[in-house]
Short mmCIF file of the C-alpha atoms (twelve columns), coordinates in Angstrom:
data_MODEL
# 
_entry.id   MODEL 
# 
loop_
_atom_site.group_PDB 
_atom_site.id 
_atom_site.type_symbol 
_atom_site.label_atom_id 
_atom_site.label_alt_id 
_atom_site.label_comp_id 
_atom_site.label_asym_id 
_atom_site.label_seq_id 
_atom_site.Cartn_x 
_atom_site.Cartn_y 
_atom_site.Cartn_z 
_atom_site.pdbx_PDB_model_num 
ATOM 1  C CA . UNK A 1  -2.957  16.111  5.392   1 
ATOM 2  C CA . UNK A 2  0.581   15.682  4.328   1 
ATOM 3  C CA . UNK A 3  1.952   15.573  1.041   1 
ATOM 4  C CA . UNK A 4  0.791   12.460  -0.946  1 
ATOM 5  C CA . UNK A 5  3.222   10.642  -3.599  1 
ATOM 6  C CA . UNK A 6  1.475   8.027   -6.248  1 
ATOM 7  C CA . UNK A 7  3.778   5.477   -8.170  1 
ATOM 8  C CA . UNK A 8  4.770   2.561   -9.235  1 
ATOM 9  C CA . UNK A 9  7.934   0.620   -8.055  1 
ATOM 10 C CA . UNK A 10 10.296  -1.293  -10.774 1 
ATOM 11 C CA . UNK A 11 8.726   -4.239  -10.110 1 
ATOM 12 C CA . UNK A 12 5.344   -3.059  -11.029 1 
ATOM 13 C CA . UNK A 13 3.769   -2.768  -7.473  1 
ATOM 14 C CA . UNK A 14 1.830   0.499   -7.420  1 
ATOM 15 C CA . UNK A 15 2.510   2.515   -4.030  1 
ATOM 16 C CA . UNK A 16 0.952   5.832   -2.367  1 
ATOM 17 C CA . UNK A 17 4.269   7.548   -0.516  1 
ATOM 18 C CA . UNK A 18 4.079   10.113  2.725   1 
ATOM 19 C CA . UNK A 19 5.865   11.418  5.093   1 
ATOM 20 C CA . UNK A 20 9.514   12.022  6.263   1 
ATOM 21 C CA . UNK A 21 11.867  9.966   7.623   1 
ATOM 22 C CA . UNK A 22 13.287  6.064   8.131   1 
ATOM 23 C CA . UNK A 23 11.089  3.959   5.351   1 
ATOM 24 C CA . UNK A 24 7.819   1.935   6.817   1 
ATOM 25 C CA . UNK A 25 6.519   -0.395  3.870   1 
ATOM 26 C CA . UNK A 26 3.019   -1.300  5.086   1 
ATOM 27 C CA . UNK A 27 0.985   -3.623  2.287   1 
ATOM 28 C CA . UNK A 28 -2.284  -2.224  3.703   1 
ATOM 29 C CA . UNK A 29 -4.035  -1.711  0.351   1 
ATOM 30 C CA . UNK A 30 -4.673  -5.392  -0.227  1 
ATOM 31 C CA . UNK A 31 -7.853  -4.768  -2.592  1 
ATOM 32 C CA . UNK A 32 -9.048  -6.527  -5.742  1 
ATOM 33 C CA . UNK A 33 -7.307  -4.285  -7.678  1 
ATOM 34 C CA . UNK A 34 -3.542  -3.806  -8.927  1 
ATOM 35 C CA . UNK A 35 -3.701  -0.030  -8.291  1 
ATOM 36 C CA . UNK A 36 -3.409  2.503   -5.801  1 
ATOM 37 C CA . UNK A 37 -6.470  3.041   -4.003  1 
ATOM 38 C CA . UNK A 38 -8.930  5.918   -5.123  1 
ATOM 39 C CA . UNK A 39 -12.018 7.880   -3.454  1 
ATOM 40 C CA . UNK A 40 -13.146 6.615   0.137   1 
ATOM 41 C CA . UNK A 41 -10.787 3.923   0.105   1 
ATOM 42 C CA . UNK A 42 -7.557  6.078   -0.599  1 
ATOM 43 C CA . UNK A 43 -8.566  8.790   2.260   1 
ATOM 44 C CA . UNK A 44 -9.308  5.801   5.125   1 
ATOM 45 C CA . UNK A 45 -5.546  4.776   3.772   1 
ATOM 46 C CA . UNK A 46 -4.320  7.803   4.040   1 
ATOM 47 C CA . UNK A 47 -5.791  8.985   7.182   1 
ATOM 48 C CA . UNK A 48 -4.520  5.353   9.066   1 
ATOM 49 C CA . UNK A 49 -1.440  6.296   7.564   1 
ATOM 50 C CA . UNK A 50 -0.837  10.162  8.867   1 
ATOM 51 C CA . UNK A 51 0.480   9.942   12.431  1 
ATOM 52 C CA . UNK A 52 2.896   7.065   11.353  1 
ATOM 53 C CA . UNK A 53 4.119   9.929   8.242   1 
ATOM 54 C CA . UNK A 54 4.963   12.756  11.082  1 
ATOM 55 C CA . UNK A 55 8.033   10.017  12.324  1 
ATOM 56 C CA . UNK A 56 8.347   7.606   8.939   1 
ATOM 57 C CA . UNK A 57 8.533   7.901   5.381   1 
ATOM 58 C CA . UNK A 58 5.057   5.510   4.736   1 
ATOM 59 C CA . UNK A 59 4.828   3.918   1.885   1 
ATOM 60 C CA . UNK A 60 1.561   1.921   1.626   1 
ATOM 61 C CA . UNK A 61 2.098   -0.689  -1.226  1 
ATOM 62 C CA . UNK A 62 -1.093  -2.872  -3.368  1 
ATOM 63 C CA . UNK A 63 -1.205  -6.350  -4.812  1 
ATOM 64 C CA . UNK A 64 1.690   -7.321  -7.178  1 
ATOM 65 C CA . UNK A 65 0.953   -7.396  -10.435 1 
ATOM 66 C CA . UNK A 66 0.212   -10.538 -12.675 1 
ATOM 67 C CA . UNK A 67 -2.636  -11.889 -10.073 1 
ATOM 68 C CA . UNK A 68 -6.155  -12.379 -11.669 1 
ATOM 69 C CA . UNK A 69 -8.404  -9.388  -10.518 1 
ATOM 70 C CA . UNK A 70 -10.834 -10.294 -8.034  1 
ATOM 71 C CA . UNK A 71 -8.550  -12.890 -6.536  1 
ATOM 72 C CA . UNK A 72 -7.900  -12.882 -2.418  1 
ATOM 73 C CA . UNK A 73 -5.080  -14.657 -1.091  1 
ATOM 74 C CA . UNK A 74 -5.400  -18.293 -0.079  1 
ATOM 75 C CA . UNK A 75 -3.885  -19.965 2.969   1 
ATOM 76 C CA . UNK A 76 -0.924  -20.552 1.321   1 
ATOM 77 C CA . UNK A 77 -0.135  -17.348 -0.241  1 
ATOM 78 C CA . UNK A 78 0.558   -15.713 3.311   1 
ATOM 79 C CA . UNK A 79 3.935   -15.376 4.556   1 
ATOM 80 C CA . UNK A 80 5.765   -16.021 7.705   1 
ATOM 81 C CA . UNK A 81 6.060   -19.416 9.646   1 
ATOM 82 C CA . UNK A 82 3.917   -21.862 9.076   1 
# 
């Protein structure tokens, strides 16, 4: 398994970081939670994430901060054309 970075960008999104090379930002950990993922959940994330880290530096970003826990995303938090 690669090496495995856990932070927090400036804005207060929490991120797990690995790999090498151009940036891919993938908002894969959409859980309840506004923190990285821990225990079975952080290893499926990291394990989806491993053959993208041998070509890209991964960096597999949460929820923002400031949502209620517990809350999913409604129909019109989504982004992209509507």
């Amino acid at each position: 398994m690669p090496e495995v970075e856990e932070g927090t960008f400036s804005s207060g999104v929490p991120y797990l970081r690995t790999g090498h090379g151009p940036v891919l930002l993938v908002a894969a950990g959409l859980t309840a939670e506004h923190a990285n993922p821990a225990g079975t959940t952080r290893r499926a994330s990291l394990a989806w994430a491993a053959p993208f880290a041998r070509h890209f530096t991964v960096h597999l970003v949460n929820r923002r901060p400031g949502g209620r826990p517990g809350r999913g995303l409604r129909h019109g938090d989504r982004a992209g054309p509507r």
